[in-house]
Every structure is written in structure tokens, then in C-alpha cells.
VOLUM-915979 format. One record per residue (C-alpha): x, y, z; residue in one letter. Coordinates in steps of 0.02 Angstrom, whole numbers, plus 32768, in hexadecimal, padded with zeros to 4 digits. Example, Ala and Ser with C-alpha at 12.3 -4.5 7.8 and 13.67 -1.06 7.14 Angstrom:
// VOLUM-915979
82677F1F8186A
82AC7FCB8165S
***
This chain:
// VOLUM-915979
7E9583097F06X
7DFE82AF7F75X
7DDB82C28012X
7E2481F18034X
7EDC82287FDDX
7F6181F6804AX
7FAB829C805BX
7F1F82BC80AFX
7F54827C8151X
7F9F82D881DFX
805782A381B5X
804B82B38109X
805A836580A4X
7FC783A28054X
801D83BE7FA6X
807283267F65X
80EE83087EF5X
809382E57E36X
810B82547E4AX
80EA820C7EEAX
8089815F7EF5X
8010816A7F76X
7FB180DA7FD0X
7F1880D0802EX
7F1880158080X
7E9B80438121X
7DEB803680EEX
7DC9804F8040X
7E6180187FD0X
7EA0809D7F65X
7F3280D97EF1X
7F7981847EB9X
800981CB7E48X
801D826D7E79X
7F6882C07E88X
7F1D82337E05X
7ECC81AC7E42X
7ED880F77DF0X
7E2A80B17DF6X
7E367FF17E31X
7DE57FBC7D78X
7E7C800C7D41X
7ED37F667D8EX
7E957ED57D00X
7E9F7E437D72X
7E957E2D7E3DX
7F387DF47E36X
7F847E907E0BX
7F277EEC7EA8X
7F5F7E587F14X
80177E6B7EE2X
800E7F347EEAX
7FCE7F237FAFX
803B7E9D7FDAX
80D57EFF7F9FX
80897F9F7FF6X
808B7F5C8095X
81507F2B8097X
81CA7F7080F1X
82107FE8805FX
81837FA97FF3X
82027F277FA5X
81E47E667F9FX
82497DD47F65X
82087D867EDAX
81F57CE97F19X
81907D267FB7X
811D7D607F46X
81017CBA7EE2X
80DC7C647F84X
80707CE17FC3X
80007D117F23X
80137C597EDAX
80297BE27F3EX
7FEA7B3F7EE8X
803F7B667E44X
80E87B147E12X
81777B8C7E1EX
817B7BBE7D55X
80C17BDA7D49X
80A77C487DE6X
81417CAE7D8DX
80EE7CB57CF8X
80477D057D4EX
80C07D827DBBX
81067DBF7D14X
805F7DD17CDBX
80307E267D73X
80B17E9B7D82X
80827ECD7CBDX
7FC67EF27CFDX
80027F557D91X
80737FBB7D15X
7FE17FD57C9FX
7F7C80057D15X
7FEF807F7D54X
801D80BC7C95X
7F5C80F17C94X
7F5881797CFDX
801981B07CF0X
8048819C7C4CX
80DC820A7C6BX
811C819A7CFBX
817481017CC0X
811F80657D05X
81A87FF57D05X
820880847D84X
816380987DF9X
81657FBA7E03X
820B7F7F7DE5X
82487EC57DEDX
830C7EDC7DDBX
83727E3E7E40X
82D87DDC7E71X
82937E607ECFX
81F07EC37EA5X
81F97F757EF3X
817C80087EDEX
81D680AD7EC6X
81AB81677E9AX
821281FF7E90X
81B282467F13X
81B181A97F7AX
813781367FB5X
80B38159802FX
803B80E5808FX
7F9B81128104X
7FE78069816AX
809580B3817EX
805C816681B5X
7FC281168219X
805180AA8266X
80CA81238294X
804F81AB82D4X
8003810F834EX
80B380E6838EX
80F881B383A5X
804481BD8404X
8063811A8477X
8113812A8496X
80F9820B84C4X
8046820B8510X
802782948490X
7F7782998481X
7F8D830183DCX
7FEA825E838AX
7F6481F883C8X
7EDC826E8381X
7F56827282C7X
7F4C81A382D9X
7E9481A68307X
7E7D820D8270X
7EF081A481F3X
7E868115820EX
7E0980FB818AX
7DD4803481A7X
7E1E7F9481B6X
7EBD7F738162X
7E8F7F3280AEX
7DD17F1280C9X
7DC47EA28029X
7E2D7E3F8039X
7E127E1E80EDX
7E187D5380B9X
7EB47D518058X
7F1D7CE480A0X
7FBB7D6D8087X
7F587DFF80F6X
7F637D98817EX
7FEE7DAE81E3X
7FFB7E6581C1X
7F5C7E8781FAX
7F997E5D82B8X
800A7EFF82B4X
804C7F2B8331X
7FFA7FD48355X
7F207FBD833EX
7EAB801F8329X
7E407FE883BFX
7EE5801A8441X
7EF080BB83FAX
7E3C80E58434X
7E4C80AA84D8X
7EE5812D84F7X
7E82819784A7X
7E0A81B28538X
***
């Protein structure tokens, strides 16, 4: 496991779940099944890294469908942006099938009733959500301990790379920044 692993955090155990699917979304993107990491040339297009954050960052890491054709291609016609998501989905799967051969891909990204939904045994885990909740405990209790935890959490700006796509935007004006936290802090 590397020192960036999710379960690295304050809130998050130290031993995870082989089948838990980890997320790192704060500074440097990165992915884990269980203690493997899946290196980002796993992933054979941009797409397919674009469509794993975006579903990431959802509340229950589940999208419609047809959220994510507008949001990941917007200028296509409806039956061509479909055709890349199915594509996409196929390269997150493979990418995913890399490093956990004994996971099944198609239950770690499924797309069952027009909805695409991460999911692992052992759940799914993102720096955001555990950076999130620590920074709201810590503002709502005073605790300076939760504040410290959040501080800590916090490895960068939320999806660095992709800082321009057009679908980062309105999630990066969370609720809960960075920038607050230090100023309670002192």
C-alpha cells in the first residue's frame, strides 16, 4: 500500500478490504482495488479517467446515463456519444480487469437501468467524501482534532488535471474548502 492510499486518511482504516475501490480525487488522481493500485496508463483513453472521476464524485457514485452523455459529450448526437460511453465504460472495466483479475469489472462499473454505478464488496471510498465529512464534524463541533484529520486529508485541489473540464466545475465550489478549514485552524 503507498503512503497516498486512501485508507490512509484519518477516517479511513488502515487495512482495507482486497475488495474495496479506493479513490484519491485531492491532488494527485489515483485508483486502488484493494492494496493494488491501477496505474492511470492502465485507463486506454482520457475518456475513461474522465467518466471514472465524474462518477466518483456522485452522491452514491451512481449517474444517469444520460447526465453523463451531456457532461462527457456534449457536441455529439445522442447515438454517437452512447456509442463512446459504451466504449468508455469497456476501457474503465479493462483497466480495472488489469490489476484485479479476480474482481469482475462489469460488478466494480455497472450500467444496469440507465444508470452507471461504481460498487465493491468492500464499498467505495473517496479522499473527497472523508475530507468532506471530517471538515463538516470539525466546523459544526469546534473539535480541533477533526479539523487537524481534515487538514490532513487534504492532499491538493480537487482533480488538478482536469481543473478546465467543463464537468469539474461546479463541484469544485464545495461547500466545505480547504482555505476555511485553515483559518479555524488557527
Amino acid at each position: 500500500m503507498t503512503r497516498d492510499h486512501p485508507a490512509n486518511a484519518a477516517a479511513v482504516t488502515s487495512t482495507p478490504d482486497p475488495a474495496g475501490l479506493c479513490i484519491a480525487l485531492l491532488g494527485r488522481f489515483a485508483v486502488w482495488l484493494g492494496q493494488f493500485e491501477v496505474p492511470t496508463t492502465a485507463f486506454p483513453r482520457r475518456k475513461a479517467l474522465h467518466l471514472l472521476k465524474l462518477i466518483a464524485l456522485q452522491p452514491g457514485h451512481q449517474l444517469h446515463r444520460d447526465q453523463a452523455l451531456d457532461l462527457l459529450w456534449p457536441h455529439l448526437t445522442p447515438r454517437a456519444a452512447t456509442a463512446q460511453l459504451y466504449k468508455t465504460i469497456h476501457h474503465v472495466r479493462q483497466a480495472f480487469a488489469a490489476v484485479a483479475p479476480a474482481c469482475s469489472p462489469e460488478t466494480l462499473l455497472e450500467l444496469r437501468h440507465e444508470v452507471i454505478r461504481l460498487t465493491a464488496p468492500a464499498g467505495v471510498h473517496t479522499d473527497v467524501a472523508t475530507f468532506e465529512q471530517l471538515a463538516q464534524d470539525a466546523l459544526r463541533t469546534g473539535e480541533l482534532r477533526l479539523l487537524q484529520q481534515a487538514v490532513a486529508c487534504y492532499k491538493g485541489d480537487l482533480l488538478s488535471d482536469d481543473r478546465y473540464e467543463e464537468w469539474t466545475l461546479t463541484r469544485r465550489d464545495a461547500p466545505v474548502s480547504y482555505t476555511h478549514l485553515r483559518a479555524h485552524e488557527t
